[in-house]
C-alpha positions in Angstrom: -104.4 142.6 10.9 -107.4 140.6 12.1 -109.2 138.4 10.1 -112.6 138.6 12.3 -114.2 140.8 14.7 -114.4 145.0 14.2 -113.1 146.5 11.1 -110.1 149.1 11.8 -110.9 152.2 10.2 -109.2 154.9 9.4 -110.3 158.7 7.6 -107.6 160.5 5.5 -108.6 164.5 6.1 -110.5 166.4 8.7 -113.5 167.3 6.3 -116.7 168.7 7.7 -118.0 165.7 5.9 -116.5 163.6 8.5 -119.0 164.7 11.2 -121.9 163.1 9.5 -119.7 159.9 9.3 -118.0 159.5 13.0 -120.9 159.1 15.1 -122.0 156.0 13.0 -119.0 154.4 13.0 -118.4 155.2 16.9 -121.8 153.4 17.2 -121.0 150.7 15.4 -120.4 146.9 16.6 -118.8 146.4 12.6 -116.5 149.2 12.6 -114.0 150.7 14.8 -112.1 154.0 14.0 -108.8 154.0 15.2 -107.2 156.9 13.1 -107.5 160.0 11.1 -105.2 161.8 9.1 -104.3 165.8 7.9 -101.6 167.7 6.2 -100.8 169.5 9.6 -100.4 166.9 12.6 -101.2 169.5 15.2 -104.5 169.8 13.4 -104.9 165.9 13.4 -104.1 165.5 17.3 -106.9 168.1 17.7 -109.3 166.4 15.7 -108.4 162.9 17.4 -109.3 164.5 20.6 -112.3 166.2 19.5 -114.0 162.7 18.4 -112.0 160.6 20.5 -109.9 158.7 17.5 -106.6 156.9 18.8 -104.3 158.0 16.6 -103.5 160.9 14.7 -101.2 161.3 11.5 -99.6 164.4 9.8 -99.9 163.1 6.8 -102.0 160.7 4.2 -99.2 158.5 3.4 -98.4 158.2 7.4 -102.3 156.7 7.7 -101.7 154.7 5.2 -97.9 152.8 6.3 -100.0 151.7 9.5 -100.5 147.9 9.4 -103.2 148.1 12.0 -105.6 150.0 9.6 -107.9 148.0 7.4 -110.1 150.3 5.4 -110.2 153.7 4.8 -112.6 156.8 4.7 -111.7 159.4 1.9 -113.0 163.1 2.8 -110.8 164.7 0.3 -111.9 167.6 -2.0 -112.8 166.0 -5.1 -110.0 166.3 -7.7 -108.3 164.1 -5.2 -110.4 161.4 -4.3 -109.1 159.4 -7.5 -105.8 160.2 -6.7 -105.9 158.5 -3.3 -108.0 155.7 -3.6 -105.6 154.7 -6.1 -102.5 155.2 -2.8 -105.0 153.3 -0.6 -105.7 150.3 -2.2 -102.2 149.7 -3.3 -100.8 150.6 0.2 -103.0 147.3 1.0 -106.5 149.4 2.2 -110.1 149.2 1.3 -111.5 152.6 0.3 -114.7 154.3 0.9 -114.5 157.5 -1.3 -117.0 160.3 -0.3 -118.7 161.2 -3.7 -118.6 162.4 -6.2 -115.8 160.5 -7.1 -114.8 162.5 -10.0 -116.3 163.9 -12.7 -113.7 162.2 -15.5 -114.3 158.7 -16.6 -110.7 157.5 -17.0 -109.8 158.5 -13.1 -113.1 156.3 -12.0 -111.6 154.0 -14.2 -107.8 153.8 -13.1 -109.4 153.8 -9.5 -111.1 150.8 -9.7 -108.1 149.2 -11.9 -105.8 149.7 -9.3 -108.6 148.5 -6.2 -108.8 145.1 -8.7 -105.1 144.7 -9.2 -104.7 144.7 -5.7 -107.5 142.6 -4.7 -109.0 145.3 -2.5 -112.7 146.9 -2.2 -113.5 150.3 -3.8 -117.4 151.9 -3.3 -118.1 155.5 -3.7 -120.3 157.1 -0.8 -123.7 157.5 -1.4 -125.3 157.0 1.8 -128.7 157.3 0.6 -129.0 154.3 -1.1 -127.7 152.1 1.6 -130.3 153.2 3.8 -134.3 151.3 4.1 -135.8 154.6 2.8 -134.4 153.3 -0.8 -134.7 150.1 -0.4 -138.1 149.6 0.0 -138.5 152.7 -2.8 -137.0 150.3 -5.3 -139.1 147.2 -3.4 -142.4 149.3 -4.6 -141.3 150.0 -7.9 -140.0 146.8 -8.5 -143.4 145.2 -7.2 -145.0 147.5 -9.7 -146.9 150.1 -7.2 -146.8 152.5 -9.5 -147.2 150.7 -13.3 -144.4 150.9 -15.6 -141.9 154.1 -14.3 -142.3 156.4 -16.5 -140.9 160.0 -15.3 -137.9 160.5 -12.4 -138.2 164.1 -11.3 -136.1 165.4 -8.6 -134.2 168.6 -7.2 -131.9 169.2 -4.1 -130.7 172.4 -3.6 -129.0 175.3 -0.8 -127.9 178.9 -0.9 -123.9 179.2 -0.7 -122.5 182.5 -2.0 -119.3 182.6 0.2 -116.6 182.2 -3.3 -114.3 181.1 -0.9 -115.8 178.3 0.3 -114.4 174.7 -1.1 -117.9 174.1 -2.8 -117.9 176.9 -5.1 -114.0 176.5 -6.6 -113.0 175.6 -9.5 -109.5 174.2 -9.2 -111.1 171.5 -6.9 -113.9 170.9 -9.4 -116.9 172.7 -6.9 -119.9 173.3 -8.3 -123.6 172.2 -7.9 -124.0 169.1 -10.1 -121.0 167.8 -8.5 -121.9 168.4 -5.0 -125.8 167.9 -4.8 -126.8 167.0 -8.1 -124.8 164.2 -8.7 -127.0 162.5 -6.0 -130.4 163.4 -8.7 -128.6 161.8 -11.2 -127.7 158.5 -9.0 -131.4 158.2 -7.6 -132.5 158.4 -11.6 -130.2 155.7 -12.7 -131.3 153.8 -9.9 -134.7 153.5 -10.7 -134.6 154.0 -14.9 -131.1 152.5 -15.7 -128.4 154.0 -17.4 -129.4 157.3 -19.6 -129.1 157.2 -23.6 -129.6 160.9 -24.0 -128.6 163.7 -21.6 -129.3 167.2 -22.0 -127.4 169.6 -19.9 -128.1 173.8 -18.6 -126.0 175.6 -16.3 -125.9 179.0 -14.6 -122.2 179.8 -13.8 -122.0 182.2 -10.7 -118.9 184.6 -9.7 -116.8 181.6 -8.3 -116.4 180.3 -11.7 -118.5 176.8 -10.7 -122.1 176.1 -11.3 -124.6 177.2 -9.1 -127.5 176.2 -10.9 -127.5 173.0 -13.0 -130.7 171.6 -14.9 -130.6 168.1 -16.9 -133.1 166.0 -18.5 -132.3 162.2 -19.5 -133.7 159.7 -21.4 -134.0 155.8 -20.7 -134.7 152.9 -22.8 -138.1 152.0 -22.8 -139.4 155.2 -22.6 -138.6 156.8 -19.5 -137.3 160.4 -18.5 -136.2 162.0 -15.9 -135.3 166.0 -15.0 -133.6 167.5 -12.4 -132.6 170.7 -10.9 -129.5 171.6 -8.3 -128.4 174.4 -6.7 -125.7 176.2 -4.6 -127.8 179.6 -4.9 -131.5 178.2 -4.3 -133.9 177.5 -1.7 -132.9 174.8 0.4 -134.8 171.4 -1.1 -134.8 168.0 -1.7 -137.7 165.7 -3.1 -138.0 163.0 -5.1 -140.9 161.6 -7.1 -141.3 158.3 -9.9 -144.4 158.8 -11.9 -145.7 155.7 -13.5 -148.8 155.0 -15.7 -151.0 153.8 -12.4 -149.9 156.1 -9.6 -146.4 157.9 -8.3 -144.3 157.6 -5.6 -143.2 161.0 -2.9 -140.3 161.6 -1.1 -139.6 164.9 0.4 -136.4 163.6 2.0 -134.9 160.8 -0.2 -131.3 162.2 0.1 -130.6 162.3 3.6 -133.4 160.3 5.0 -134.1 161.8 8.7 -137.3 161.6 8.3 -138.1 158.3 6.4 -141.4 158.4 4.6 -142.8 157.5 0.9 -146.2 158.3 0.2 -147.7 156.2 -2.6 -150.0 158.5 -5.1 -152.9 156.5 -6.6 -157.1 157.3 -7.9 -156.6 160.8 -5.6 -155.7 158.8 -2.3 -152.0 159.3 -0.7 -150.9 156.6 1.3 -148.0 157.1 4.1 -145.6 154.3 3.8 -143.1 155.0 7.0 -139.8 153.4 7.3 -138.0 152.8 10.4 -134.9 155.8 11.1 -131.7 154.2 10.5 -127.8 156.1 10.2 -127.3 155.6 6.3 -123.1 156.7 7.0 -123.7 153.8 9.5 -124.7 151.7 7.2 -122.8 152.1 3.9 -119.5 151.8 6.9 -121.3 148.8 8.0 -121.7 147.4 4.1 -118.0 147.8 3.1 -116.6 146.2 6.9 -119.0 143.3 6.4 -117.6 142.7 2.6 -114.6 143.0 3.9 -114.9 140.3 6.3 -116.1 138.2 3.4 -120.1 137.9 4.6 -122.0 140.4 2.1 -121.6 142.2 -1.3 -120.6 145.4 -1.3 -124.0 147.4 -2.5 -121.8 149.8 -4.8 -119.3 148.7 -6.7 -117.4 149.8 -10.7 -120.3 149.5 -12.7 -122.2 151.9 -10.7 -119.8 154.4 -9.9 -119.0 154.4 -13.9 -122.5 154.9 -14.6 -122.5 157.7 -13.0 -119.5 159.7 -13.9 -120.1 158.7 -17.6 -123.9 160.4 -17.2 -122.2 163.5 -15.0 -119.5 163.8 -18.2 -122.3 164.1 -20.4 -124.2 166.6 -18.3 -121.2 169.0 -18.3 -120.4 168.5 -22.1 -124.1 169.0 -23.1 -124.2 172.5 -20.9 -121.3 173.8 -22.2 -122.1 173.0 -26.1 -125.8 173.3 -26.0 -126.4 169.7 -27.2 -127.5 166.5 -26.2 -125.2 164.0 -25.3 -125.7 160.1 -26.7 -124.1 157.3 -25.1 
């Protein structure tokens, strides 16, 4: 195993996830995928070919016996991605786990027990907040563009009505909070903390799962955000902080293709641009260079905790009808 140079990568399941992930690790001078893994190694070799990986595995625990690999991508459906973290990091691997991670405390938890135990990295998958779009969103906040924060309001949302589709089931824990939402509640917490009060509604479609989710939370010092998700909306995603002197726009803080924040202030809207960058390029990048001991990685336990604790709550407070202190 090298101690310098590229960071050997490999990806345990063929997700659809993963094409969002390859081409920035392809293009990467940091990283350098060298294997991918699936229940079914016909399936693998195919997928090897398709994006040009080296070598292909029939199984997870195959992936992870190979010495060569450093780090690892997990694509799994959710109720797994605990689960194998966990086998990664004590099979000697750095793990990137595609979020959510879960939506139960205690596996976030055990997860990063066992990456600390071992003396390996853990960091959940946002993308978003790895790329310059958010960076310089929290730089304007923090310089105080806007006054004190006072409300985070944000949505992201698609139409799905296929049942069958991995997103809408329940026995993988599908659902609309978990798969868009729970990137409303991360950009919240990033810019009002961690919530005291959450308040939870959900519309449960015919697949069981939720495919529309609503939550308001409240934050020390004042400060409240509300959110709305869907699997069975109009396609959107914004994001605005509203402070006492002005607020701040972003009509595509999640995935970022089109990097612009437009600063709200006495009727005038100014367009602050950021330069395009790959954010699944980035986060890979983040991790490889922790790795090689020469950053921090930007995610880490107490974040990831944050945010399944505040998910928790949402889903308690929707099913009883009550707010949810913590």
């Amino acid at each position: 195993m090298t101690l310098n140079g590229k960071v050997k990568w490999g990806i345990l399941s063929t997700a659809d996830i993963n094409r969002k992930v390859i081409p920035g690790a392809h293009a990467s001078e940091k990283v350098e995928l060298i294997a991918v893994a699936s229940r079914a190694l016909p399936r693998a070799e195919e997928y090897a070919r398709e994006w040009e990986i080296d070598r292909a595995y029939g199984s997870y625990e195959a992936l992870l016996e190979d010495a060569d690999v450093e780090a690892v991508y997990i694509s799994l459906p959710n109720t797994l991605h605990c689960e194998w973290s966990i086998r990664a990091v004590e099979a000697g691997k750095h793990v990137l786990c595609e979020k959510p991670m879960s939506r139960h405390v205690g596996d976030v938890e055990a997860a990063f027990d066992a990456a600390e135990r071992n003396g390996r990295i853990l960091m959940e998958a946002f993308m978003y907040r790895h790329n310059p779009q958010t960076r310089r969103l929290r730089q304007l906040v923090n310089e105080g563009a806007i006054g004190d924060v006072r409300v985070v309001r944000s949505c992201f949302s698609y139409a799905l009505y296929d049942v069958e589709n991995i997103r809408l089931k329940t026995d993988v824990e599908g659902g609309s909070l978990m798969d868009v939402g729970c990137y409303c509640v991360s950009g919240s917490r990033l810019l009002a903390g961690e919530p005291e009060q959450l308040y939870g509604q959900q519309f449960v479609g015919p697949s069981g799962t939720d495919w529309v989710f609503t939550g308001t939370m409240r934050f020390s010092g004042e400060v409240f955000a509300l959110f709305d998700c869907g699997t069975a909306l109009f396609e959107r995603d914004e994001l605005e902080v509203t402070g006492t002197e002005g607020a701040l726009f972003l009509d595509d803080p999640w995935h970022c293709d089109e990097p612009v924040i437009e600063l709200r202030r006495d009727d005038e809207v100014e367009r602050i641009e950021v330069e395009p960058a790959d954010s699944y390029q980035l986060e890979l990048e983040n991790l490889s260079d922790a790795i090689r001991g020469v950053a921090d990685p930007l995610l880490g336990r107490e974040d990831a905790v944050g945010q399944v604790r505040a998910i928790d709550a949402l889903y308690r407070s929707a099913a009883t009808g009550a707010a949810v202190l913590l």
